[in-house]
ROFIRO-447534 format. One record per residue (C-alpha): x, y, z; residue number from 1. Coordinates in Angstrom, 2 decimals, padded with zeros to 5 digits. Layout:
<sites>
((X Y Z) NUM)
...
</sites>
This chain:
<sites>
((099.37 122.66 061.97) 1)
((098.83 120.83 058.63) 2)
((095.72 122.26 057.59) 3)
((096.11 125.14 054.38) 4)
((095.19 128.54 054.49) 5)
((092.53 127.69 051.77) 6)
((090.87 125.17 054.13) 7)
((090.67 127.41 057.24) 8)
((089.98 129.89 055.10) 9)
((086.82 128.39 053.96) 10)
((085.78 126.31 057.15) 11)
((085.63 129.86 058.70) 12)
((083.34 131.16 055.90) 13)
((081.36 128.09 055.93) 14)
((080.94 127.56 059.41) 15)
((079.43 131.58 059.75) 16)
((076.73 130.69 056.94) 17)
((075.48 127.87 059.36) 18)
((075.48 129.83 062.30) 19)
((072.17 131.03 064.08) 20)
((071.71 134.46 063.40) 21)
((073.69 137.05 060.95) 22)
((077.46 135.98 061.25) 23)
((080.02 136.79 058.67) 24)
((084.25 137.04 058.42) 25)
((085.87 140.07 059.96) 26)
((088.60 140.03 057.59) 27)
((088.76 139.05 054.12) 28)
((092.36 137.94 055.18) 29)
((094.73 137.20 058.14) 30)
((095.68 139.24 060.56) 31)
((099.44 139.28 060.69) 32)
((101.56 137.41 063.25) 33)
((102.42 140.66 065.23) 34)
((098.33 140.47 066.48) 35)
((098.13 137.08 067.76) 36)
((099.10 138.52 071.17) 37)
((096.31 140.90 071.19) 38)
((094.06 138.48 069.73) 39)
((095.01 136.29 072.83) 40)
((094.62 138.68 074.81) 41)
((091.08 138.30 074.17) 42)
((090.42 134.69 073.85) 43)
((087.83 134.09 076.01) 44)
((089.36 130.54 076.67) 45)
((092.17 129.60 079.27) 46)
((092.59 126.68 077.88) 47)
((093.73 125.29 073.98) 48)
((092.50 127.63 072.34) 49)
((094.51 130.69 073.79) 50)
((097.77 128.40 074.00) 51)
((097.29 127.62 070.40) 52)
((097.31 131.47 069.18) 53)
((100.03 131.87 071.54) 54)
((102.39 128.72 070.39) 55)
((101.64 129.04 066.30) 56)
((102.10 132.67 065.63) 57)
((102.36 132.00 062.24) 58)
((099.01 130.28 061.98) 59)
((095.92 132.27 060.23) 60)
((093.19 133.09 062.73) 61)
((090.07 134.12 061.17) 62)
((087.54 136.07 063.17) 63)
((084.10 135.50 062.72) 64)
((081.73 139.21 063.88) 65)
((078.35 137.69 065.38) 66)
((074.73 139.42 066.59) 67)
((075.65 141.78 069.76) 68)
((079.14 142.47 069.19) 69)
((079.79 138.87 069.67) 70)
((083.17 137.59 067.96) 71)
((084.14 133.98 067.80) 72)
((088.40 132.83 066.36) 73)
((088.50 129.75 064.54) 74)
((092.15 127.94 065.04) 75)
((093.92 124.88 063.53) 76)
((094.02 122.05 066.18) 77)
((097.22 120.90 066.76) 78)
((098.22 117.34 066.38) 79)
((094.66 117.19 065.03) 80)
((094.58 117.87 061.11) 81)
((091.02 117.54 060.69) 82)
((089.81 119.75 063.65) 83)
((089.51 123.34 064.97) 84)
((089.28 125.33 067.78) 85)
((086.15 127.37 067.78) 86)
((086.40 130.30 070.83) 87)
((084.45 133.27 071.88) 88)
((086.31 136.21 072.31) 89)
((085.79 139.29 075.01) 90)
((083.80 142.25 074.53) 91)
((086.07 145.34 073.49) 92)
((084.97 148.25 075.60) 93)
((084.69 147.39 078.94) 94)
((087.12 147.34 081.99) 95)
((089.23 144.48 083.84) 96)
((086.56 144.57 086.95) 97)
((083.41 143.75 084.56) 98)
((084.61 140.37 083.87) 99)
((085.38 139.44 087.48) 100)
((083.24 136.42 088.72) 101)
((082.04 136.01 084.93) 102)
((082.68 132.43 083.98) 103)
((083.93 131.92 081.04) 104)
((082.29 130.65 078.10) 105)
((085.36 128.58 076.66) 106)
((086.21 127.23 073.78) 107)
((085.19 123.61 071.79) 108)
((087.46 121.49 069.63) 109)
((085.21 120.90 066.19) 110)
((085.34 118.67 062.92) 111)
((086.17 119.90 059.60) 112)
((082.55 119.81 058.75) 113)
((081.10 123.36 058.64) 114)
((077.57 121.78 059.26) 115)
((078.34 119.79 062.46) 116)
((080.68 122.07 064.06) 117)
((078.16 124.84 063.43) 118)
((075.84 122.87 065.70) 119)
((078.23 121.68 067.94) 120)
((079.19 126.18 068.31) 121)
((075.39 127.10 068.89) 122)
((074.66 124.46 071.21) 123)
((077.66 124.16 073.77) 124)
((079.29 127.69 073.09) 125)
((076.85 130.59 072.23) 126)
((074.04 130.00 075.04) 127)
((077.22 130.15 077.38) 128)
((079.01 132.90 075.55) 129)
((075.39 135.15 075.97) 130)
((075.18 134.14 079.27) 131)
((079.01 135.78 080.00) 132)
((078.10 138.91 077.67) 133)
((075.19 139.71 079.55) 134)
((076.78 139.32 083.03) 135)
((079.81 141.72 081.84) 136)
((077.37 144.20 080.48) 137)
((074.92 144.03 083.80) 138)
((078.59 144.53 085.90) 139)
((079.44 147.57 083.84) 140)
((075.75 149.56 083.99) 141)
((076.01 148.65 088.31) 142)
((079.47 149.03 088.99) 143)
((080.99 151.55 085.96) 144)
((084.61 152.19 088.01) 145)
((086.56 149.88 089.74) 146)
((085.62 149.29 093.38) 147)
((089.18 150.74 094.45) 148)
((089.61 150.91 098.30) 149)
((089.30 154.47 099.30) 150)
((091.95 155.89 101.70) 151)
((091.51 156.65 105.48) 152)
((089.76 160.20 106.04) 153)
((092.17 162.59 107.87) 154)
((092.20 162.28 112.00) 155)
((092.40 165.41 114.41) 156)
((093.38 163.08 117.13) 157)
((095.49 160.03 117.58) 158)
((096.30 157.34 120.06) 159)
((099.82 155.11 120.44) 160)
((099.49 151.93 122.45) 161)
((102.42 151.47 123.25) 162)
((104.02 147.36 123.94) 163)
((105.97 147.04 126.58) 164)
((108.70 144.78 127.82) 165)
((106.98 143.26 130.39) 166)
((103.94 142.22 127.99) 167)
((101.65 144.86 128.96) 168)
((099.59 147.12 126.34) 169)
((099.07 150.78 126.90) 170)
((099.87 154.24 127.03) 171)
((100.62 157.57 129.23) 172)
((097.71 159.33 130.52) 173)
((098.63 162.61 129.21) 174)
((098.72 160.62 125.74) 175)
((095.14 159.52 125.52) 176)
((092.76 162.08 123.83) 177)
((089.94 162.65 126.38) 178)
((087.21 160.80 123.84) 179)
((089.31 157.62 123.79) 180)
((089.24 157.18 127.75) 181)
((085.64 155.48 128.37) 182)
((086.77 153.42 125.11) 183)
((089.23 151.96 126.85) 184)
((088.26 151.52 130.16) 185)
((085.44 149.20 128.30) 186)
((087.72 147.16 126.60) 187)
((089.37 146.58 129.86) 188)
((092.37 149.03 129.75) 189)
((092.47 150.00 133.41) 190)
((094.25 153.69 135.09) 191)
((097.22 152.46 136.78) 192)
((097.68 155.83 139.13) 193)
((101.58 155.28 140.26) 194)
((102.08 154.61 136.49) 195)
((099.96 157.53 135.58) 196)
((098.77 155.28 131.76) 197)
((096.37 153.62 130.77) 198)
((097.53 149.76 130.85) 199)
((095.84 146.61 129.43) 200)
((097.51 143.85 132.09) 201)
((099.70 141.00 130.45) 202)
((097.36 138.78 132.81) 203)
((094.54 138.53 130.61) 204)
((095.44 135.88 127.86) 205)
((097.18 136.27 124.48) 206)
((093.88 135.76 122.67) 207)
((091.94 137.60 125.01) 208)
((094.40 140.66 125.12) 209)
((094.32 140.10 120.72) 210)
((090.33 140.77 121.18) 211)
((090.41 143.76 123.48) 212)
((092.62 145.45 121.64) 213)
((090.87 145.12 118.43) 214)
((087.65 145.96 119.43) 215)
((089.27 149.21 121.22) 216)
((091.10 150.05 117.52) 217)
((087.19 149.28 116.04) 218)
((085.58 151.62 118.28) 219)
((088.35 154.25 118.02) 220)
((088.48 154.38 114.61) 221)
((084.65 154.62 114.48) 222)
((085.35 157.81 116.72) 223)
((087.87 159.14 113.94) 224)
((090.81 158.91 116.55) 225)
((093.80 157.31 115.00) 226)
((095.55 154.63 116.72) 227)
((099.25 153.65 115.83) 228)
((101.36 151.06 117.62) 229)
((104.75 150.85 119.01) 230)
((107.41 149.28 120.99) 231)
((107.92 150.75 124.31) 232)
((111.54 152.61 124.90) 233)
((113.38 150.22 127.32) 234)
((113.55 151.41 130.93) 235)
((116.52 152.56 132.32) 236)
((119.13 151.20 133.86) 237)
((118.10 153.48 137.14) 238)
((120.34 156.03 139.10) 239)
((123.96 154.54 139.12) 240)
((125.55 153.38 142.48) 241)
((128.03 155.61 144.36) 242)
((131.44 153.59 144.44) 243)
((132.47 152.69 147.56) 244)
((134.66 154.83 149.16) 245)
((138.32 154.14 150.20) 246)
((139.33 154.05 153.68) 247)
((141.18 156.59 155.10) 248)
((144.72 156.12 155.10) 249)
((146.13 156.73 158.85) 250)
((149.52 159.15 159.25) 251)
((151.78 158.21 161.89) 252)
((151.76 159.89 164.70) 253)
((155.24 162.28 165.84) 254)
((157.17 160.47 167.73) 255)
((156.37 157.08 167.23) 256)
((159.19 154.86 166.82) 257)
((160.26 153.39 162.99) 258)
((159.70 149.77 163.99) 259)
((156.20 150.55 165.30) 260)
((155.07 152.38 161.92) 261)
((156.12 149.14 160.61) 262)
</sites>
């Protein structure tokens, strides 16, 4: 930054005289360092020209007010002393989801020469900077709030589909709300009777299975029954074994002689 505040000063003041339209300095001054951040904030420029009020916070920025609300920051160059960074700044008023998939305008790197860089600005940086305007003003009268993602409505009935060891999908009879059962039998779920569930068989393939299933969890949910997912409890171990039984010991007899017992 070699450039004095007198020069910037009166680049800035020149360069809004030769500007299409009624432009003229915000402030008479600077704004102080402690504003550079919100000034960034608002460069409409994700390139040099927002790194530069970032990086010099030191450096005067004057702000040039335009037709329309429209606001323009002219910046010392760095490493260039006889250039500035000319950039549009964002409309105050409006909220983060008006300027989504709103190019922006940018910024340009000028000479010191109020007249040139004056037609450089309304050539390459004000037909784009209207252009953004317009598109962030059109956003806000369509789309006022943010588009947040509205919640789930409430369910009176659910379904758990249960995984099981043995790679089948399903679920106990008694489990499966009576509107859910045709749903199922079209994606395939068949009634296993000695099972008494609903089962989707592990023969079908992995990508076939994924498909069934989330066409069955489409449809549902299009009912308003809730379905949840789970791991199957692990079967038992089954009814323990009796241990075998000793054999009966055999008492000698009375009478029998003491070498024969042994």
């Amino acid at each position: 930054m070699t450039a004095s505040r007198t020069d910037l000063s009166a680049f800035a003041t020149a360069l809004a005289q030769h500007l299409p339209g009624q432009w003229y300095r915000k402030y008479e001054g600077f704004p102080p360092p402690k504003d550079h951040r919100l000034i960034a904030d608002r460069v409409w420029d994700c390139g040099p020209a927002n790194s530069a009020v970032l990086d010099f916070l030191d450096a005067p920025i004057p702000l040039l007010e335009g037709p329309d609300d429209a606001q323009l920051c002219v910046i010392e160059r760095p490493r260039y002393p006889r250039q500035y960074l000319v950039a549009p700044l964002e409309p105050e008023g409006f909220k983060p989801h008006h300027f989504r998939m709103v190019d922006e305008p940018n910024g340009i790197a000028v000479p010191d020469d109020p007249v040139r860089a004056a037609a450089a600005v309304s050539r390459r940086v004000l037909p784009r900077y209207r252009q953004a305007m317009d598109a962030v003003r059109h956003n806000a009268r369509t789309q006022p709030e943010p588009p947040h993602r509205l919640p789930a409505p409430e369910v009176t009935q659910t379904l758990t589909l249960n995984w099981y060891p043995d790679g089948v999908v399903g679920a106990p009879y008694k489990s499966v709300p009576e509107d859910a059962r045709m749903v199922l039998y079209g994606c395939r779920f068949q009634y296993s009777p000695h099972e008494a569930a609903f089962v989707l068989p592990a023969s079908y393939s992995t990508s076939d299975r994924a498909l069934l299933i989330q066409t069955a969890v489409r449809l549902l949910t299009a009912q308003g029954i809730g379905v949840n997912f789970r791991h199957a409890a692990p079967a038992s171990a089954g009814p323990p074994t009796r241990p075998p039984t000793a054999a009966p010991c055999t008492q000698p007899t009375a009478g029998t002689p003491s070498s024969a017992r042994r």
